[in-house]
MDTraj code that builds the backbone (N, CA, C; nanometers):
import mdtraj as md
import numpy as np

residues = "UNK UNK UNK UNK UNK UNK UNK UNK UNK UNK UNK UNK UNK UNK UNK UNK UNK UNK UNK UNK UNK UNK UNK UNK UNK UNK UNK UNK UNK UNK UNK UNK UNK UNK UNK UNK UNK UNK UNK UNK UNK UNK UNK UNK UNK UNK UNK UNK UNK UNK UNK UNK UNK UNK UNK UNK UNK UNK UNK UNK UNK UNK UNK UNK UNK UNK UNK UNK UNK UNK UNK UNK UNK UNK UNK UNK UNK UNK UNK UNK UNK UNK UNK UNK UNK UNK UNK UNK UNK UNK".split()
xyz = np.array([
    [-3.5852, -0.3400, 6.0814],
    [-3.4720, -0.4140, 6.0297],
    [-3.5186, -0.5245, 5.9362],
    [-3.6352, -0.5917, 5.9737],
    [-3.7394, -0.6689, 5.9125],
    [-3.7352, -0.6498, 5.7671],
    [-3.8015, -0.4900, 5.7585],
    [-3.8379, -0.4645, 5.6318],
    [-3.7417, -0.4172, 5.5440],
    [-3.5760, -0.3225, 5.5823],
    [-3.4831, -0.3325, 5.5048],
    [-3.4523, -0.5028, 5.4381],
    [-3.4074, -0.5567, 5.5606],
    [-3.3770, -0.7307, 5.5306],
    [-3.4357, -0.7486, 5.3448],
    [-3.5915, -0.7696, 5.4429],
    [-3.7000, -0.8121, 5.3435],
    [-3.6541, -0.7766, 5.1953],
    [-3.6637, -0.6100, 5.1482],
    [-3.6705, -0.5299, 5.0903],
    [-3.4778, -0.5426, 4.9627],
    [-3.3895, -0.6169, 5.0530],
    [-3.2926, -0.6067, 4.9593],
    [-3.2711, -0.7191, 4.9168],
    [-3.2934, -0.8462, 4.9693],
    [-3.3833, -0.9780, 4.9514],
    [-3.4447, -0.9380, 4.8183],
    [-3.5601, -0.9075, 4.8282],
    [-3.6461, -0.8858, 4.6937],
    [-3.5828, -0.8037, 4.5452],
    [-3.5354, -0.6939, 4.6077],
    [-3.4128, -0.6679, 4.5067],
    [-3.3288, -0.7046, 4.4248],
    [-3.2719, -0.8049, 4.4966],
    [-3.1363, -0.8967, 4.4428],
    [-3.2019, -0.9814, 4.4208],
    [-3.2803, -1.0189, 4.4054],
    [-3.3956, -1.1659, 4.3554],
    [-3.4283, -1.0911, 4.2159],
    [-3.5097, -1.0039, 4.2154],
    [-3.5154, -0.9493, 4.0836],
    [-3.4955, -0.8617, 4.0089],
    [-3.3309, -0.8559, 4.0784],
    [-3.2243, -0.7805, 4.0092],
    [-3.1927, -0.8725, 3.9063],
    [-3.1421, -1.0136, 3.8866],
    [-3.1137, -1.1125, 3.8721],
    [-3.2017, -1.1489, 3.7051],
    [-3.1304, -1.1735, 3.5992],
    [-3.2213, -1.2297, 3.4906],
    [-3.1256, -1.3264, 3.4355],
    [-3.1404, -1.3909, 3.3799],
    [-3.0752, -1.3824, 3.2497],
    [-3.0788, -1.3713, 3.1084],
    [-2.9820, -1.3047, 3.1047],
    [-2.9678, -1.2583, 2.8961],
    [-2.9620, -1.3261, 2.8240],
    [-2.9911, -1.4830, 2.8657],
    [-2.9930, -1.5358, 2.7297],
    [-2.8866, -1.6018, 2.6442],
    [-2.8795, -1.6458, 2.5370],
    [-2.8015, -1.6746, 2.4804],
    [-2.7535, -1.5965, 2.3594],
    [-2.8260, -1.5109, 2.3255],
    [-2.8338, -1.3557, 2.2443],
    [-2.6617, -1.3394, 2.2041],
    [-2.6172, -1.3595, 2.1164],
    [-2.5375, -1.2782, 2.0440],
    [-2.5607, -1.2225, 1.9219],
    [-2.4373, -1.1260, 1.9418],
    [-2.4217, -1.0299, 1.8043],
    [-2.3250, -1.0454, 1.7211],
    [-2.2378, -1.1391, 1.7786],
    [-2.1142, -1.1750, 1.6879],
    [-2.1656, -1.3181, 1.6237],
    [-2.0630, -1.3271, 1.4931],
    [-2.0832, -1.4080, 1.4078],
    [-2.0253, -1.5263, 1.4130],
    [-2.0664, -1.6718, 1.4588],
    [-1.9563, -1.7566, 1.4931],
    [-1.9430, -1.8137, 1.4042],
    [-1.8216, -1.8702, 1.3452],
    [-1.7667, -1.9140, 1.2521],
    [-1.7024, -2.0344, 1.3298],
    [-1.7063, -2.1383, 1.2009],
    [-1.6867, -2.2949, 1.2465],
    [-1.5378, -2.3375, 1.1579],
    [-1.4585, -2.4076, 1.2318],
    [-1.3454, -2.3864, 1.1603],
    [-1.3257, -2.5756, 1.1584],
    [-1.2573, -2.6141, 1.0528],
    [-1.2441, -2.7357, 0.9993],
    [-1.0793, -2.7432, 1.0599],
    [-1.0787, -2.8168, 1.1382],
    [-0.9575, -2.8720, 1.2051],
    [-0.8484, -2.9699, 1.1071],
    [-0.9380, -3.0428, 1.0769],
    [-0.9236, -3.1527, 0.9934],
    [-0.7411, -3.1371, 0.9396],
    [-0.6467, -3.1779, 0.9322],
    [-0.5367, -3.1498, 0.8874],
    [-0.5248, -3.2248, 0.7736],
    [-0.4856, -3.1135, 0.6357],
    [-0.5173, -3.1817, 0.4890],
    [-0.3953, -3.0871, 0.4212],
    [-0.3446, -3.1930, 0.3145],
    [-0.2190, -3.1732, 0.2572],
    [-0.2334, -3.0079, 0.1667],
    [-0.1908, -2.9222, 0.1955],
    [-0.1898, -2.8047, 0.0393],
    [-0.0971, -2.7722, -0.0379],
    [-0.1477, -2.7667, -0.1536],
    [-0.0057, -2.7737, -0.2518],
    [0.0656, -2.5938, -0.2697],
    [0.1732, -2.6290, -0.2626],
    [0.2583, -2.5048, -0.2714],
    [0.2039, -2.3703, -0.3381],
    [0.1610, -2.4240, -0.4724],
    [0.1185, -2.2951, -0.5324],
    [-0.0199, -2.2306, -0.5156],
    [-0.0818, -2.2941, -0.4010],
    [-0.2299, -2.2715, -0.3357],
    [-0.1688, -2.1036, -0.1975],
    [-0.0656, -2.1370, -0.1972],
    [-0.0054, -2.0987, -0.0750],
    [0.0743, -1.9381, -0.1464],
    [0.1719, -1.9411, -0.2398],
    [0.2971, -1.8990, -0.3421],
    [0.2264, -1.7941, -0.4810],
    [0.2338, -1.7264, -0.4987],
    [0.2213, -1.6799, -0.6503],
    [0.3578, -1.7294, -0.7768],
    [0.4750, -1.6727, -0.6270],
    [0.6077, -1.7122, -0.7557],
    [0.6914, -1.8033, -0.6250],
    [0.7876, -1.9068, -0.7144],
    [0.8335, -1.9881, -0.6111],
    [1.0108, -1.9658, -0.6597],
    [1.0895, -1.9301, -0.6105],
    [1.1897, -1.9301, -0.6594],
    [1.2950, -1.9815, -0.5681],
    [1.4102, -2.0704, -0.5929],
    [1.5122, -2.1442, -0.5819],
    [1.6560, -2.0775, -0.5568],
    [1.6904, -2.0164, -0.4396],
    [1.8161, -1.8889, -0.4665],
    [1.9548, -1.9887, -0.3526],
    [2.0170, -2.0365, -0.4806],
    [2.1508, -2.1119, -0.3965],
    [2.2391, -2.0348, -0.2991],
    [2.2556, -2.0389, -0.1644],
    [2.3368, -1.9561, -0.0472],
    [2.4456, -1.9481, -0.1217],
    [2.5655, -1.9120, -0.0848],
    [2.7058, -1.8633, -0.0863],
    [2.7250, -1.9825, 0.0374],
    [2.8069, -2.0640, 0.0434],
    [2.8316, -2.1701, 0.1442],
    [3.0134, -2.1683, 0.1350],
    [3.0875, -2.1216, 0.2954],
    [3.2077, -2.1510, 0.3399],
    [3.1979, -2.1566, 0.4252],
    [3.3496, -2.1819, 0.4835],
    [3.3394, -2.2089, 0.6356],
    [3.2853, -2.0847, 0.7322],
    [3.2794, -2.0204, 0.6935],
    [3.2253, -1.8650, 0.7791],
    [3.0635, -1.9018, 0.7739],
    [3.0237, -1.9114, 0.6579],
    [2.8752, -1.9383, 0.6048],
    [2.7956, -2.0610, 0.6339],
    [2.8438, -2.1568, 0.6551],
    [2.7268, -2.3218, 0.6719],
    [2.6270, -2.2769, 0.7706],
    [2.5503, -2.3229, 0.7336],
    [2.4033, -2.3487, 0.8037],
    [2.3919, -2.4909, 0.8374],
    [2.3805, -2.4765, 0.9652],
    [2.3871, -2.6287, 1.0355],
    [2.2560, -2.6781, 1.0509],
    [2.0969, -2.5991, 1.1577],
    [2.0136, -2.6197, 1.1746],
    [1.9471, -2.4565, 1.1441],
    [1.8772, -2.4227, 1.0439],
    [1.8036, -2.2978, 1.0238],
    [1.6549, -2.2889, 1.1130],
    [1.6353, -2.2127, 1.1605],
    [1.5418, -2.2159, 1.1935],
    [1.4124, -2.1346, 1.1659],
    [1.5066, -2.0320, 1.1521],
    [1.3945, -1.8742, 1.0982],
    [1.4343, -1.7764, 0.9740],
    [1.3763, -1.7934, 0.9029],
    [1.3969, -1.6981, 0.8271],
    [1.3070, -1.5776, 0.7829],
    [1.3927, -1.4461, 0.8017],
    [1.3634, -1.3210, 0.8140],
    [1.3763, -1.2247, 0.6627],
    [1.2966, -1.1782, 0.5749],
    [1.3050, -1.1193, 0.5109],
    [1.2730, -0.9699, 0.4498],
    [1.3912, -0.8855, 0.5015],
    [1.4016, -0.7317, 0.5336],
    [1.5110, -0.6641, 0.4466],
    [1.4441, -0.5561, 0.3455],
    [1.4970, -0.4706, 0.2961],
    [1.5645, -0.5398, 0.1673],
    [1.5268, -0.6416, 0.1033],
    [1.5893, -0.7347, -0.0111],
    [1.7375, -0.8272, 0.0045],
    [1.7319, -0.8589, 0.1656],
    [1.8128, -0.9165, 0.2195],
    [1.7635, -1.0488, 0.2866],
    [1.7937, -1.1456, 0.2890],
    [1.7252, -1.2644, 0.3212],
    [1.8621, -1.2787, 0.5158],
    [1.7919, -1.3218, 0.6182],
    [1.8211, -1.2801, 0.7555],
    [1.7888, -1.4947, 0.8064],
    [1.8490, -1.5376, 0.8328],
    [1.8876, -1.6532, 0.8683],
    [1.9190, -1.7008, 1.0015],
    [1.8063, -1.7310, 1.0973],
    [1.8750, -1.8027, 1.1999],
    [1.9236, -1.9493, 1.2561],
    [1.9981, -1.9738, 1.2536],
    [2.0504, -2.0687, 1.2890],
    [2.1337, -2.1745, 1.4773],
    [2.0413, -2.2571, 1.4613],
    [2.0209, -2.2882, 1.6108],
    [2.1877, -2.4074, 1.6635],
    [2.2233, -2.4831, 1.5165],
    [2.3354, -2.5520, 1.5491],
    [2.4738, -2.4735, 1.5503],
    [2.4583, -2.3398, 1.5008],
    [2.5896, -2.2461, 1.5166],
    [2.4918, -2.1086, 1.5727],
    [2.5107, -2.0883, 1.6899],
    [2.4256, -1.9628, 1.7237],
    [2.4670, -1.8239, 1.6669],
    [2.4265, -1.8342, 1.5474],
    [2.4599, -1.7318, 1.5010],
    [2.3278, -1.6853, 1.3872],
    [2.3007, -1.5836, 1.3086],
    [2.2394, -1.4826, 1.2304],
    [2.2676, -1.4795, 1.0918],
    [2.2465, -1.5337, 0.9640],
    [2.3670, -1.5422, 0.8617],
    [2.2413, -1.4308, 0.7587],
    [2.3291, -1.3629, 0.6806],
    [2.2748, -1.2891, 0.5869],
    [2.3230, -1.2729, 0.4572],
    [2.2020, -1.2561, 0.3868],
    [2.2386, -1.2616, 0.2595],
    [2.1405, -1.2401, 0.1669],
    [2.2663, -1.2074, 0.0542],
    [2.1465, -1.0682, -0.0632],
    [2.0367, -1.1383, -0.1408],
    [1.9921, -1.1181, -0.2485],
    [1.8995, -1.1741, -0.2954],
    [1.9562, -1.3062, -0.4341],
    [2.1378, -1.2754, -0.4681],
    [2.1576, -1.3792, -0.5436],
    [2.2799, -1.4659, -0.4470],
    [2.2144, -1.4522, -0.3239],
    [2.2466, -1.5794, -0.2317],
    [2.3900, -1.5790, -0.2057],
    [2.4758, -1.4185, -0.1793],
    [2.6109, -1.3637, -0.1011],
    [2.5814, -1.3346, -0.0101],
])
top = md.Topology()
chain = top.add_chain()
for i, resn in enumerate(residues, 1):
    res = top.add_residue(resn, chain, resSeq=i)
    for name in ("N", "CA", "C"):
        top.add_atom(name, md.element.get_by_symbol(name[0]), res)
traj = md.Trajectory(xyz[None], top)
């Protein structure tokens, strides 16, 4: 019993290594730093498209905007509602 004991003892002792600090991936260092960027760093084209605004239509608080199929998709958190509209802003 001695020599099993012994024997898995020694095993698990130098079963045991370690690997090191060895990687293969590439770590990349990222600048936190929070710094102003200007629009057209961001934009190729910037364009200005006035809504269609009535009482059916106001946008109170927008929150998200969704853009699918040349339809601009509008959510809005102060009227829970979805507002949509084409590309010359009906």
């Amino acid at each position: 019993m001695k020599n099993i004991l012994l024997t898995l003892l020694l095993f698990i002792l130098f079963s045991c290594k370690s690997t090191g600090d060895k990687t293969d991936c590439e770590v990349l260092h990222v600048d936190l730093v929070e710094r102003p960027v200007a629009t057209e760093e961001l934009f190729s084209k910037i364009s200005v498209i006035p809504l269609e605004t009535n009482d059916s239509s106001f946008l109170v608080r927008p929150v998200k905007v969704i853009i699918k199929d040349n339809r601009y998709y509008i959510v809005d958190e102060g009227v829970p509602a979805v507002f949509s509209f084409d590309e010359e802003g009906h």
